[in-house]
C-alpha positions in Angstrom: 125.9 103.6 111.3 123.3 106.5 110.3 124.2 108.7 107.5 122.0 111.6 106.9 120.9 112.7 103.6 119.1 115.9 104.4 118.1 118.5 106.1 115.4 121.4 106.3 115.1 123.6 109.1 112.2 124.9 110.8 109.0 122.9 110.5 110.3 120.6 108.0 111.9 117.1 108.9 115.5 115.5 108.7 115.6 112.6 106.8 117.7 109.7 107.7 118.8 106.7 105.8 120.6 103.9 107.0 124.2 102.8 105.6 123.1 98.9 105.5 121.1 97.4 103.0 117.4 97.3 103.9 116.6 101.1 104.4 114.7 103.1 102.2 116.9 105.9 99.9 115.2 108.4 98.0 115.3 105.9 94.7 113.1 103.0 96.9 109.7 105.7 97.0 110.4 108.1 94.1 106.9 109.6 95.2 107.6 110.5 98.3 110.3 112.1 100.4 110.8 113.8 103.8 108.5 116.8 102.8 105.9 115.0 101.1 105.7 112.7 104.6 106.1 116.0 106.8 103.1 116.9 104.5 100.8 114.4 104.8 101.7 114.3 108.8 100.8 117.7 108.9 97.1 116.5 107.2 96.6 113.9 109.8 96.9 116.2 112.9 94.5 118.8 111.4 91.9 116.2 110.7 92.7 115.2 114.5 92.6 118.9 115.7 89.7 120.3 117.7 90.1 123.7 119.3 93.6 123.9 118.2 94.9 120.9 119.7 95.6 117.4 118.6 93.7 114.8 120.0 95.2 111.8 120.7 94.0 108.6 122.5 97.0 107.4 124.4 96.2 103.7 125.0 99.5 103.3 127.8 97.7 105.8 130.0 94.1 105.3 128.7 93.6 108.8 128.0 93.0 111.6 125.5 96.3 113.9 125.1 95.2 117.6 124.0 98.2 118.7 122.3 100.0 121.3 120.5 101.9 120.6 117.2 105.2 122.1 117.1 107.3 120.6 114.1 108.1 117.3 112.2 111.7 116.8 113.8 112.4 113.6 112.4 111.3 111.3 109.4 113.0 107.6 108.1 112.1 105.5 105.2 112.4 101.8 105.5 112.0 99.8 102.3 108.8 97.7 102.6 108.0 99.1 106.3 107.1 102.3 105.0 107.7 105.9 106.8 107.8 106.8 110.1 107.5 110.5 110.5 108.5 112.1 114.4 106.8 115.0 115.5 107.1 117.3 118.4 104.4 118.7 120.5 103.2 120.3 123.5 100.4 119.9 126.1 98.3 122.3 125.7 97.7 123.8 128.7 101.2 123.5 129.7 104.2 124.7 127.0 107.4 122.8 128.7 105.7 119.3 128.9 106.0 117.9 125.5 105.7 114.9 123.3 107.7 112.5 120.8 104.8 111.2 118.4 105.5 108.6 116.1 103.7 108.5 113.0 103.3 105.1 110.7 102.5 106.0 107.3 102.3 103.1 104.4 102.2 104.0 100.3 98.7 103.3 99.1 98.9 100.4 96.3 97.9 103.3 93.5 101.0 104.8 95.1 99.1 107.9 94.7 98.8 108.9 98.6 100.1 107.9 102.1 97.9 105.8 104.3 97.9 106.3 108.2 98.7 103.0 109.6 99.5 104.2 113.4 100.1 106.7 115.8 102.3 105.8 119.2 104.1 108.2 121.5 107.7 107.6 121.8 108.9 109.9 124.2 106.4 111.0 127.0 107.4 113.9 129.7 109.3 113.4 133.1 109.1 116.4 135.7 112.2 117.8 136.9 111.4 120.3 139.0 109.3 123.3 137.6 110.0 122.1 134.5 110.1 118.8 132.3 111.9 117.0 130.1 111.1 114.3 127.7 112.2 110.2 128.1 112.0 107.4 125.9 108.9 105.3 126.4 109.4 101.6 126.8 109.5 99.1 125.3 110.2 101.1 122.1 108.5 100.4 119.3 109.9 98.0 116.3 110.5 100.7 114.2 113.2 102.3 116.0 115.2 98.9 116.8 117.1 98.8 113.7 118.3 101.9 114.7 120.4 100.2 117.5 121.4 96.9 115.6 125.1 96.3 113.6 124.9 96.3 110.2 124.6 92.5 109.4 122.5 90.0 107.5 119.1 91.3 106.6 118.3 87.8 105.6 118.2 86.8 109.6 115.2 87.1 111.1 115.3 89.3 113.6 112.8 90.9 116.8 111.4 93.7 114.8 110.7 91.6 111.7 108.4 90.0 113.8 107.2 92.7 115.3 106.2 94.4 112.3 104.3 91.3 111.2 102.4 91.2 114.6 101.8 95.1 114.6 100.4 94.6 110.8 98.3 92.3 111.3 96.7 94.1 114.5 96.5 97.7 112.0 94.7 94.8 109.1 92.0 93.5 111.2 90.6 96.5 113.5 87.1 97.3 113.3 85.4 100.1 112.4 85.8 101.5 116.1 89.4 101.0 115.9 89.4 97.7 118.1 91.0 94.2 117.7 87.7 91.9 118.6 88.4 88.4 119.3 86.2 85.6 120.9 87.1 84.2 124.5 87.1 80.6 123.1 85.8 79.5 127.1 83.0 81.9 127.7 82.4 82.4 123.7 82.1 86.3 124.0 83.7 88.2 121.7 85.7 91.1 123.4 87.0 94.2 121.5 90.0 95.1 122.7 92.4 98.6 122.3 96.4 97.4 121.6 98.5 98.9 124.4 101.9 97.4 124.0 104.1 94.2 122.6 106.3 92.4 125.1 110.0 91.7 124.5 111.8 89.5 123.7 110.8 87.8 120.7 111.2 83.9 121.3 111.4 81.4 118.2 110.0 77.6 119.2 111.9 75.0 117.7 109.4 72.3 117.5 107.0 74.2 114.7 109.3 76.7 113.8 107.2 79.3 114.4 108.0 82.8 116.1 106.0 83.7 119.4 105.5 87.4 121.0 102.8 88.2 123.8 101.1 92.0 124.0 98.8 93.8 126.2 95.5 94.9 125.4 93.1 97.0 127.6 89.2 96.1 126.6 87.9 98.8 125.4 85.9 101.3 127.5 87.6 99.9 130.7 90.1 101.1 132.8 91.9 98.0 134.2 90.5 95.1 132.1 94.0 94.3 130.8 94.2 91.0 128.2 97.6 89.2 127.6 97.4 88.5 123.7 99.4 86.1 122.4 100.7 85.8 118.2 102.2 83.0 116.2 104.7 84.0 113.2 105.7 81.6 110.6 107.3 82.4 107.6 106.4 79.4 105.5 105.4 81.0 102.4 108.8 83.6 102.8 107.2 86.0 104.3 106.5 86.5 107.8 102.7 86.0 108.8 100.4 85.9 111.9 98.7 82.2 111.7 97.3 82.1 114.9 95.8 84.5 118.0 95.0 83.5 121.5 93.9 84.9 124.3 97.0 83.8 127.1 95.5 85.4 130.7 92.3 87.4 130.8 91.4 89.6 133.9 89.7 88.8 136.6 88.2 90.9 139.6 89.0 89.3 143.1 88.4 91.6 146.5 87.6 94.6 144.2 91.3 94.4 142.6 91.8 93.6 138.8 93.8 90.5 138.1 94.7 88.1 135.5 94.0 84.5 135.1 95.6 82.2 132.8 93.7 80.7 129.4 96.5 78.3 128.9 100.2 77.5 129.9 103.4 77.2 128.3 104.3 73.8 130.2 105.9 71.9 127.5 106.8 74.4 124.6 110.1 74.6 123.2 111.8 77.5 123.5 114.9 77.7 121.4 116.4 80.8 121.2 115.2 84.5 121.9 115.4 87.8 119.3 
């Protein structure tokens, strides 16, 4: 199903297009290519560098990640997604326990640069023994889900489609600090909140015809004040779009442990089919 089209050695990246139709070839970005991406990656964790190591805020584990760039191993193109460049590095205090960092990039409108939409870890290390080796964190993110799917209809809507909408609109409308803010519609205060992770699977409800994920948040500058955040996707003008964010189970403290209690319910919602 994945047919390579090139590859550099060393600190360079393979590039990777898909055989089905959908995925970006070199004509789709005639600006950019692998090393162009394994470029501007490269810019991004020198900005991000202090004393020789990356710094990276890992919002799974709430914690800044010191690490040591080793090379751009893998980068895909995916018409209208943008590029997704896969980097390899090391902690820096200890060689053998690396990191899989993904990195989102989207073509500026001028089409002059690549901007730096995300940055998530992929694969994270396991210890075996005196040693490590790396696994794939889950849930994956979208971007590597077509990777797994049949070649098939791109018209069908599928789980990452909607994913990528979601995970848009989350990169659109951070603040300055980095941070999703939204207002607890009971208590009125408006909470800024870090994006952990989405949940899968994707539902679809039949009675609005909308598309529904939930995700985690962690309020920021907290340790285990975890929000449930829930996204509506319709596609009414074509394209798929976020029309509506709610706050599903917010947490709650109870005998010194954290919590979470329910906004709402989903007692009579429709759930026709799941992505």
């Amino acid at each position: 199903m994945i047919k390579r089209v090139g590859q550099i050695f060393g600190a360079a990246a393979i590039a990777v297009a898909f055989s089905f139709p959908g995925f970006v070839r070199a004509a789709d970005y005639p600006d950019f290519d692998d090393a162009s991406v394994t470029k501007r990656t490269e810019e991004v964790i020198k900005e991000r560098s202090k004393d020789g190591a990356f710094v990276f805020r890992d919002p799974k584990l709430n914690k800044d990640l010191n690490l040591v760039y080793e090379k751009v191993k893998v980068v895909r193109g995916m018409k209208g997604y943008g590029w997704f460049a896969n980097a390899i590095f090391h902690d820096k205090d200890k060689p053998k326990k690396q990191y899989a960092i993904d990195f989102w990039f989207k073509p500026q409108r001028d089409g002059d640069n690549l901007d730096l939409i995300d940055i998530r870890v992929q694969k994270g290390p396991k210890r075996d023994g005196d040693g490590y080796y790396m696994v794939t964190r889950l849930p994956v993110a979208w971007w590597w889900l077509p990777v797994q799917e049949h070649p098939g209809d791109m018209e069908v809507v599928r789980a990452w489609h909607v994913m990528s909408a979601i995970h848009n609109y989350i990169a659109e409308n951070k603040n300055e600090d980095g941070a999703l803010e939204l207002t607890d519609e009971k208590t009125g205060e408006k909470i800024p909140l870090e994006f952990v992770e989405m949940h899968q699977p994707i539902r679809y409800l039949k009675k609005d015809g909308r598309y529904f994920a939930c995700s985690d948040f962690r309020k920021v500058g907290t340790e285990n004040e975890y929000y449930d955040i829930d996204f509506w996707v319709d596609e009414k003008t074509g394209r798929l779009k976020v029309d509506d964010v709610k706050i599903h189970k917010v947490p709650v403290q109870e005998d010194g442990i954290w919590a979470q209690e329910d906004r709402y319910t989903f007692e009579g919602m429709d759930f026709e089919k799941t992505l």
